[in-house]
C-alpha positions as CSV (number, residue, x, y, z in Angstrom):
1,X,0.0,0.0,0.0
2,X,1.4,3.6,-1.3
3,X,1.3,6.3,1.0
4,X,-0.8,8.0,-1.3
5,X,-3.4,5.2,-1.1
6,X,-3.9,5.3,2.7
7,X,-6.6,6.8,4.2
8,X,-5.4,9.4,6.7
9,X,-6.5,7.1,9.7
10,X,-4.3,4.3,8.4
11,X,-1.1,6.5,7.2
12,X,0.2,6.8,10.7
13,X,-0.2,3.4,11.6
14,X,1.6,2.1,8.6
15,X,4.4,4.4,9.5
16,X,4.9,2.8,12.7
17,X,4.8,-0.5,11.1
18,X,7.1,0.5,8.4
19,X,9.9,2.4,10.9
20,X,9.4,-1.0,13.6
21,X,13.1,-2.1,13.8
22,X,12.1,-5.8,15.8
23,X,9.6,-8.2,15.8
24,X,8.1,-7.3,18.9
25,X,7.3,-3.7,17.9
26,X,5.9,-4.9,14.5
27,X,3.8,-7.0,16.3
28,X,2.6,-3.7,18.3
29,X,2.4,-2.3,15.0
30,X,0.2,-4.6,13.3
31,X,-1.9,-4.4,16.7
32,X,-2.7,-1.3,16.7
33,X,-3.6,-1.5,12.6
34,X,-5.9,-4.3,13.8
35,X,-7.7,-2.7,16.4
36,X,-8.5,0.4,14.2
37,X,-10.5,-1.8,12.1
38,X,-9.8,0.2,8.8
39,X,-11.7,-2.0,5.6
40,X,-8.8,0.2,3.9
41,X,-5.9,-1.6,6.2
42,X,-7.0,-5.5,4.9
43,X,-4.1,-5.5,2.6
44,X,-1.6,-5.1,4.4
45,X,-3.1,-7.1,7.3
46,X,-3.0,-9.9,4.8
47,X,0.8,-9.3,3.5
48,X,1.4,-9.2,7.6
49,X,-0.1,-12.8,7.4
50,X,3.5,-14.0,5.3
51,X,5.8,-12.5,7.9
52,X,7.8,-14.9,9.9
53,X,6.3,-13.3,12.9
54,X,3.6,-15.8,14.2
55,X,2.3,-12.8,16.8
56,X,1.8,-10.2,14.1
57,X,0.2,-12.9,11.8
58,X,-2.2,-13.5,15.3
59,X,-2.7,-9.9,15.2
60,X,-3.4,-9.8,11.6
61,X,-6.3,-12.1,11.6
62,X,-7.8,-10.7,14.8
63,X,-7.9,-7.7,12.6
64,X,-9.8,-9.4,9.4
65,X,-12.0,-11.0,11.6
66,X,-13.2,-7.7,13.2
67,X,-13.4,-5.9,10.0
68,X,-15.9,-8.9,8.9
69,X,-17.1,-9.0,5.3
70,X,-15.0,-6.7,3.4
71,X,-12.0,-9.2,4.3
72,X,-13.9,-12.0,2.6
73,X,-13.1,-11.6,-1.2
74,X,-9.4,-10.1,-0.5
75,X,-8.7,-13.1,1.7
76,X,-9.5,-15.4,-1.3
77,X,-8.2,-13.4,-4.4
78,X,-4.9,-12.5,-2.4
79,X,-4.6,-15.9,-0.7
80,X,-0.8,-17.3,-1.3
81,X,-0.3,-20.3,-3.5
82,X,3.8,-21.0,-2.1
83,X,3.8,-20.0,1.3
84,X,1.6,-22.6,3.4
85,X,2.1,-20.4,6.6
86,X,0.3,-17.2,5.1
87,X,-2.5,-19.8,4.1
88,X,-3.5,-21.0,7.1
89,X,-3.3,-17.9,9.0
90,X,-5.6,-16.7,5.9
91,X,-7.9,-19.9,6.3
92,X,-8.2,-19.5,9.9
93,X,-9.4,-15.7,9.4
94,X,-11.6,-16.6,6.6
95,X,-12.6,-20.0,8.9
96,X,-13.3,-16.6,12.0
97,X,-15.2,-14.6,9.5
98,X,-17.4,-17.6,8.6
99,X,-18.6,-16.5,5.5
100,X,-20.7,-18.6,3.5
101,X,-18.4,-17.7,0.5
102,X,-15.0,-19.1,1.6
103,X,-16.8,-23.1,1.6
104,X,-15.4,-24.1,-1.5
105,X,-11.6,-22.7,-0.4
106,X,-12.3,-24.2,2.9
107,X,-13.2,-27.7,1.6
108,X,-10.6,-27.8,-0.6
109,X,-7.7,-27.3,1.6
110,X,-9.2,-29.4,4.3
111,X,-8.7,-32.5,2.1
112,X,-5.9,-31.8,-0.4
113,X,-3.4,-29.2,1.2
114,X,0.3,-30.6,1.4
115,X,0.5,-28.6,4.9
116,X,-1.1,-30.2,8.4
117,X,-1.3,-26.6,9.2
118,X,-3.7,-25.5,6.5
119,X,-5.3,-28.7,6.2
120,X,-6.2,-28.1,10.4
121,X,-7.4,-24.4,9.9
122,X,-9.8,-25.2,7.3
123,X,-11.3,-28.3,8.8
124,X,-12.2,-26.3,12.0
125,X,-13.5,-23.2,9.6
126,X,-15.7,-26.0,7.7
127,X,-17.8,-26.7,10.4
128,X,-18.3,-23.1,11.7
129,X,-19.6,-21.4,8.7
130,X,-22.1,-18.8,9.4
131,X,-25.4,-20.9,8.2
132,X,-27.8,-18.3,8.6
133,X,-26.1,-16.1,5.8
134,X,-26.8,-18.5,3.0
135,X,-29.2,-17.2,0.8
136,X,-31.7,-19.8,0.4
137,X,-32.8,-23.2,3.1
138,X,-31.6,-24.7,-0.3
139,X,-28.2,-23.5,-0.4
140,X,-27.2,-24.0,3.2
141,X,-29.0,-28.0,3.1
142,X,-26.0,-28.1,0.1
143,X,-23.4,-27.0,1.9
144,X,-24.0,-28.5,5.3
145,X,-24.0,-31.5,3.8
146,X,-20.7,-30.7,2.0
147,X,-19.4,-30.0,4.9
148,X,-20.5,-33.1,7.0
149,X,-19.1,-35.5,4.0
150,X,-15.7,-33.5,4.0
151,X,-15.0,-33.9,7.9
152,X,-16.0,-37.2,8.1
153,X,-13.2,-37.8,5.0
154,X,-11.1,-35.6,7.0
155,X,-11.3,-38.0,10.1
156,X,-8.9,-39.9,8.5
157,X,-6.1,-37.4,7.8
158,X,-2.7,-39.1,9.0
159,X,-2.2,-36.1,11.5
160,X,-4.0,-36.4,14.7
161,X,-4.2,-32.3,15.3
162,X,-6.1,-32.4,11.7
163,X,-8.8,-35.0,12.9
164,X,-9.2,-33.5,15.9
165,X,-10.0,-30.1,13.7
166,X,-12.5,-32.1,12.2
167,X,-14.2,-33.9,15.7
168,X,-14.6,-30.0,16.8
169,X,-16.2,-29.3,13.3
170,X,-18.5,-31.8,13.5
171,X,-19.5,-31.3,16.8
172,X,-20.1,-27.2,15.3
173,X,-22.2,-28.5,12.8
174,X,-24.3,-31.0,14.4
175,X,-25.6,-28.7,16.3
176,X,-26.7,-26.1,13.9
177,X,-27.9,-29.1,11.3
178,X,-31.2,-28.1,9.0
179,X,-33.6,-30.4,9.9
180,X,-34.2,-31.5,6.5
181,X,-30.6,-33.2,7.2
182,X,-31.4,-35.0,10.4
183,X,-31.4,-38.1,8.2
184,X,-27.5,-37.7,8.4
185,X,-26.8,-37.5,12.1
186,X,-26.4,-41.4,12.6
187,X,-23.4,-41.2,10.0
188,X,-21.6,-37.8,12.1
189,X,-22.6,-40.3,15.5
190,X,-20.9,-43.2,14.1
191,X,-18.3,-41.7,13.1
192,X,-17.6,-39.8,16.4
193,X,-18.5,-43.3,18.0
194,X,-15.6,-45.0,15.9
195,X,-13.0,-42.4,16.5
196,X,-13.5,-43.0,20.7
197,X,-13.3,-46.5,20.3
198,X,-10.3,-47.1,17.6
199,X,-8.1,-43.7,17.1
200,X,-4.4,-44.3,17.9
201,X,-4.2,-40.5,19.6
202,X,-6.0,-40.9,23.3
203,X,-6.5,-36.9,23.3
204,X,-8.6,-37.6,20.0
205,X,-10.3,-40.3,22.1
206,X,-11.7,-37.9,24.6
207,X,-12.6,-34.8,22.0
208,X,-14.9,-36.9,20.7
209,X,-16.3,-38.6,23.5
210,X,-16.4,-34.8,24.9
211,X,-18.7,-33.8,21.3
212,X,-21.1,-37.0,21.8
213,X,-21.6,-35.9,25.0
214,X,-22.5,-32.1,24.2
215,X,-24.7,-33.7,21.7
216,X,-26.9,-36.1,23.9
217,X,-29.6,-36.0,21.6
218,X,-27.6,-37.4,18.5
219,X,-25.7,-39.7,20.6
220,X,-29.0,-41.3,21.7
């Protein structure tokens, strides 16, 4: 961003994050940028997401997720290809913004992305869309039951910290199934069920034990 492209709320933010000489006072930097909640400052928020500075990148996305909406489309057409760190901090703010809009991104990286950091950001993001925001009881029927097929399938991704991404998305979207789905919720149970009883990672074991049990009703 050019300084003749910032708004004058932003300009003096970005000069503090341009003059920080340490990684602790770009993370302030990029705080304080987040907190304004400038639409104006998503894209540099996002290029802050490819630093090698895991608390700016925290920042970063706290920002996005605040600012809502107007991150959305940025997020996706500005999303980096080559640098699997910047796309799971991107996922996870797209996976905190819950738009109905990122699914397809979401779904995508959740079964095919190289990185067990992507691949964990977008299976917890999958199962915490924002339902309501779907246009039409058609639409969200569609993707909720993208979304249950795609967790279950991720249930089986050889890193435990991915499956368990997927055991707390299920869990998310069991609850808020449509009822035209309800048909489905022996197949999530099951699958919960199976993990308990057979997954080589105890802490898995007891995640989904934990989801059965906040969703007595499906269990039973």
């Amino acid at each position: 961003m050019t300084a003749s492209s910032a708004s004058p709320q932003l300009q003096p933010l970005l000069d503090k994050l341009h003059s920080a000489g340490t990684a602790e006072t770009v993370r302030f930097a990029v705080e304080d940028i987040a907190a304004a909640q400038l639409v104006d400052a998503v894209p540099i928020l996002i290029e802050v997401l490819g630093y090698n500075n895991p608390g700016a990148a925290v920042a970063a996305v706290d920002g996005l997720i605040a600012i809502g909406e107007p991150s959305v489309m940025p997020l996706m057409e500005l999303l980096d290809g080559f640098n699997y760190g910047a796309r799971a901090w991107a996922l996870r703010a797209l996976a905190g913004i819950g738009d109905p809009r990122g699914i397809d991104l979401l779904v995508k990286a959740a079964l095919e992305d190289f990185a067990l950091s992507v691949r964990r950001a977008a299976a917890r993001g999958v199962g915490k869309l924002h339902w309501q925001e779907f246009v039409s009881e058609g639409d969200r029927v569609a993707a909720q039951s993208k979304a249950l097929d795609t967790l279950i399938q991720v249930c089986d991704d050889p890193e435990w910290v991915v499956r368990y991404a997927a055991v707390t998305g299920l869990e998310s979207l069991g609850q808020r199934l449509e009822d035209s789905l309800i048909g489905e919720l022996p197949k999530l149970t099951q699958r919960l069920e199976a993990i308990v009883a057979d997954d080589a990672a105890m802490a898995l074991q007891a995640r989904a034990q934990l989801a059965l049990q906040r969703l007595p009703a499906l269990a039973s």
